[in-house]
C-alpha positions as CSV (number, residue, x, y, z in Angstrom):
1,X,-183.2,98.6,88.3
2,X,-184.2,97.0,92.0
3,X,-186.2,93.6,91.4
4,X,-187.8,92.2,94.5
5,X,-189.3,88.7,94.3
6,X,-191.5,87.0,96.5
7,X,-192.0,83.1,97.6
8,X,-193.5,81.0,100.3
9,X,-196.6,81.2,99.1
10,X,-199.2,78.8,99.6
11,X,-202.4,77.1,100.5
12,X,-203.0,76.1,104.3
13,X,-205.4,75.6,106.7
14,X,-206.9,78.1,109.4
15,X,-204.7,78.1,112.4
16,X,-201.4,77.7,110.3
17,X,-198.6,79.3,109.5
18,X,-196.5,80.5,106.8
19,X,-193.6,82.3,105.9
20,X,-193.1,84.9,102.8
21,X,-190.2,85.7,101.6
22,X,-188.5,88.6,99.7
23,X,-185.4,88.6,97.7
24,X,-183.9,91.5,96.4
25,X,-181.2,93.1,93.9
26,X,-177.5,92.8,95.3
27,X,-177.4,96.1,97.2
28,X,-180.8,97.0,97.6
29,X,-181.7,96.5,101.2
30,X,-178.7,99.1,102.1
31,X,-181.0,102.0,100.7
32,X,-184.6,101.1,101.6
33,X,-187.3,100.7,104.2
34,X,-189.7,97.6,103.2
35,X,-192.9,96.8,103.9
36,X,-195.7,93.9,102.8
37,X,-199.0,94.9,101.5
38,X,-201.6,92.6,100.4
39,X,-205.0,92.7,98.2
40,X,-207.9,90.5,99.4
41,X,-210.1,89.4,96.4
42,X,-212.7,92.3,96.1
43,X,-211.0,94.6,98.4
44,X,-208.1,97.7,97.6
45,X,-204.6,97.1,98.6
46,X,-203.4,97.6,102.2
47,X,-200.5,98.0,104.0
48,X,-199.3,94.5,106.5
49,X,-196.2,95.6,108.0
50,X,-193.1,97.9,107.8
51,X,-189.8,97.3,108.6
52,X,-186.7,100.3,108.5
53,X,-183.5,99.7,107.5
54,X,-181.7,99.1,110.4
55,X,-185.0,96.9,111.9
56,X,-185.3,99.0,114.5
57,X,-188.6,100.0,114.4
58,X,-191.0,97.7,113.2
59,X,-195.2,98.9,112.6
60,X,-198.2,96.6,111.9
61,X,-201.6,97.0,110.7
62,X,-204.2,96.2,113.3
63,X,-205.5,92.8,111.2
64,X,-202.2,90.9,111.7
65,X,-200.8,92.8,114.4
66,X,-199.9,89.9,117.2
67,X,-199.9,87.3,114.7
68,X,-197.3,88.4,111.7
69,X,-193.9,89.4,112.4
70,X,-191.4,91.4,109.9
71,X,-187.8,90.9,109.9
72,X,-184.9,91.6,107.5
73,X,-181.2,90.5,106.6
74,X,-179.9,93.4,104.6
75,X,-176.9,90.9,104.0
76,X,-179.0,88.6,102.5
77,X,-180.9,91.2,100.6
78,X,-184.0,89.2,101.8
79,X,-187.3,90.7,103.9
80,X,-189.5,88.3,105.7
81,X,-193.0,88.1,106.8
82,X,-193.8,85.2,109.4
83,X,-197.2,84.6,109.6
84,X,-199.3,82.8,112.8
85,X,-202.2,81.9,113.5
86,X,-203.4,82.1,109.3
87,X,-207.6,83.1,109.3
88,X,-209.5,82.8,106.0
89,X,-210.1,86.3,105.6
90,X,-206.0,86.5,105.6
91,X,-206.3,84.8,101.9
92,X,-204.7,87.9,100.0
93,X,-202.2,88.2,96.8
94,X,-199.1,89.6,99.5
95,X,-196.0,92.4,97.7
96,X,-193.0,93.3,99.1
97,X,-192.0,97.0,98.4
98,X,-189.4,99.4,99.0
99,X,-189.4,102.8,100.1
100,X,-186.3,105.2,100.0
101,X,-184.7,106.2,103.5
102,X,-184.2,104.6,107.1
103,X,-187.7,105.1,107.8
104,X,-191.4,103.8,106.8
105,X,-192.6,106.9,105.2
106,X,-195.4,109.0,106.8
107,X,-197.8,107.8,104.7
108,X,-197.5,104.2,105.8
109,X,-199.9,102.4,106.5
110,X,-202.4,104.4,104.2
111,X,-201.3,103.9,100.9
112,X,-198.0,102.8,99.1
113,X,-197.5,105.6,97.4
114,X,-193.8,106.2,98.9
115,X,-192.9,103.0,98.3
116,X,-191.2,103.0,94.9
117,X,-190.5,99.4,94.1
118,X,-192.8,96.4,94.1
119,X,-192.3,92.2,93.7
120,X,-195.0,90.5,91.4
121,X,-196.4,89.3,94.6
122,X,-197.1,85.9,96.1
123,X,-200.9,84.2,96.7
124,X,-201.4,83.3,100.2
125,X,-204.6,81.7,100.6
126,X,-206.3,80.1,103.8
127,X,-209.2,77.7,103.7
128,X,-211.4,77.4,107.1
Protein backbone atom coordinates (compact mmCIF):
# COMPACT_ATOMS: atom_id res chain seq x y z
CA UNK A 1 0.00 0.00 0.00
CA UNK A 2 1.69 3.60 -1.20
CA UNK A 3 1.13 6.26 1.78
CA UNK A 4 2.04 9.79 0.74
CA UNK A 5 2.07 12.42 3.55
CA UNK A 6 2.19 15.98 3.32
CA UNK A 7 3.81 18.95 5.57
CA UNK A 8 4.78 22.57 5.38
CA UNK A 9 1.69 23.73 5.90
CA UNK A 10 0.90 26.85 7.37
CA UNK A 11 -0.48 30.29 7.94
CA UNK A 12 1.35 33.37 6.21
CA UNK A 13 0.90 36.56 4.95
CA UNK A 14 0.15 37.76 1.23
CA UNK A 15 3.29 38.11 -0.54
CA UNK A 16 4.99 35.01 1.26
CA UNK A 17 6.12 31.93 0.62
CA UNK A 18 6.00 28.47 1.53
CA UNK A 19 7.02 25.19 0.80
CA UNK A 20 4.90 21.72 0.86
CA UNK A 21 6.17 18.82 1.12
CA UNK A 22 5.47 15.12 0.11
CA UNK A 23 6.88 12.03 1.55
CA UNK A 24 6.26 8.77 0.25
CA UNK A 25 6.48 4.82 0.66
CA UNK A 26 10.09 3.46 0.15
CA UNK A 27 9.88 2.80 -3.52
CA UNK A 28 7.10 4.68 -4.62
CA UNK A 29 8.43 7.68 -6.58
CA UNK A 30 10.19 4.90 -9.11
CA UNK A 31 6.56 4.05 -10.43
CA UNK A 32 4.63 7.30 -10.44
CA UNK A 33 4.01 10.72 -11.94
CA UNK A 34 2.84 13.26 -8.97
CA UNK A 35 1.00 16.11 -8.95
CA UNK A 36 -0.60 18.71 -6.17
CA UNK A 37 -4.24 19.55 -6.16
CA UNK A 38 -5.86 21.75 -3.79
CA UNK A 39 -9.66 22.52 -2.54
CA UNK A 40 -10.49 26.22 -1.76
CA UNK A 41 -13.21 26.46 0.90
CA UNK A 42 -16.48 26.40 -1.25
CA UNK A 43 -14.94 25.53 -4.37
CA UNK A 44 -14.28 21.59 -6.16
CA UNK A 45 -10.82 20.25 -6.16
CA UNK A 46 -8.29 21.31 -8.90
CA UNK A 47 -5.34 20.32 -10.20
CA UNK A 48 -1.80 22.83 -9.09
CA UNK A 49 0.96 21.17 -10.81
CA UNK A 50 2.35 17.92 -12.30
CA UNK A 51 5.48 16.59 -12.27
CA UNK A 52 6.66 13.01 -14.40
CA UNK A 53 8.91 10.75 -13.18
CA UNK A 54 12.04 11.56 -14.51
CA UNK A 55 11.10 15.66 -13.94
CA UNK A 56 11.35 16.24 -17.25
CA UNK A 57 8.37 17.83 -18.01
CA UNK A 58 6.77 19.76 -15.54
CA UNK A 59 2.69 21.51 -16.20
CA UNK A 60 0.96 24.12 -14.18
CA UNK A 61 -2.41 25.40 -13.80
CA UNK A 62 -2.85 28.92 -14.97
CA UNK A 63 -3.57 30.30 -11.03
CA UNK A 64 -0.08 29.52 -9.83
CA UNK A 65 1.65 29.26 -12.98
CA UNK A 66 4.84 31.78 -12.53
CA UNK A 67 4.59 31.68 -8.87
CA UNK A 68 4.68 27.69 -7.74
CA UNK A 69 7.29 25.42 -8.84
CA UNK A 70 7.23 21.37 -8.65
CA UNK A 71 10.22 19.35 -8.15
CA UNK A 72 10.96 15.78 -7.03
CA UNK A 73 13.79 13.51 -5.51
CA UNK A 74 12.67 10.06 -6.32
CA UNK A 75 15.67 9.10 -3.96
CA UNK A 76 14.16 10.74 -1.32
CA UNK A 77 10.77 9.53 -2.11
CA UNK A 78 9.77 13.17 -1.46
CA UNK A 79 7.71 15.71 -4.11
CA UNK A 80 7.81 19.33 -3.48
CA UNK A 81 5.76 22.36 -4.20
CA UNK A 82 7.52 25.88 -3.66
CA UNK A 83 5.18 28.38 -3.47
CA UNK A 84 5.92 32.50 -4.24
CA UNK A 85 4.37 35.19 -4.03
CA UNK A 86 1.20 33.43 -1.61
CA UNK A 87 -2.38 35.57 -2.54
CA UNK A 88 -5.43 35.09 -0.20
CA UNK A 89 -7.46 33.37 -2.69
CA UNK A 90 -4.34 30.64 -2.67
CA UNK A 91 -5.76 29.59 0.96
CA UNK A 92 -6.67 25.87 -0.03
CA UNK A 93 -6.41 22.31 1.87
CA UNK A 94 -3.21 21.20 -0.88
CA UNK A 95 -2.86 16.76 -1.69
CA UNK A 96 -0.18 15.22 -3.25
CA UNK A 97 -1.15 12.24 -5.55
CA UNK A 98 0.24 9.73 -7.69
CA UNK A 99 -0.49 8.56 -11.03
CA UNK A 100 0.83 5.31 -12.65
CA UNK A 101 3.47 5.83 -15.61
CA UNK A 102 6.30 8.39 -16.71
CA UNK A 103 3.72 10.79 -17.57
CA UNK A 104 0.92 13.20 -16.17
CA UNK A 105 -2.04 11.47 -17.47
CA UNK A 106 -4.23 13.04 -20.18
CA UNK A 107 -6.69 14.01 -18.08
CA UNK A 108 -4.48 16.22 -16.01
CA UNK A 109 -5.28 19.09 -15.11
CA UNK A 110 -9.12 18.36 -15.28
CA UNK A 111 -9.76 15.96 -12.76
CA UNK A 112 -7.68 13.45 -10.68
CA UNK A 113 -9.22 10.65 -11.61
CA UNK A 114 -5.88 8.94 -12.94
CA UNK A 115 -4.20 9.71 -10.10
CA UNK A 116 -4.60 6.59 -7.78
CA UNK A 117 -3.06 7.52 -4.55
CA UNK A 118 -3.67 10.59 -2.37
CA UNK A 119 -1.88 12.18 1.09
CA UNK A 120 -4.51 13.44 3.88
CA UNK A 121 -3.51 16.78 2.67
CA UNK A 122 -1.97 19.86 4.23
CA UNK A 123 -3.98 23.48 5.02
CA UNK A 124 -2.24 26.24 3.46
CA UNK A 125 -3.89 29.35 4.34
CA UNK A 126 -3.02 33.10 3.37
CA UNK A 127 -4.36 36.13 5.21
CA UNK A 128 -4.24 39.66 3.13
Amino acid sequence: QVQLVESGGGLVQAGESLRLSCVGSPGTFDHFAMAWFRQRPGKEREGVSCISLGSTFTSYTDPVKGRFTISRVNAKNTLYLQMSSLKPEDTAMYYCAAARGLSCPASWPHNGADFVYWGQGTQVTVSS
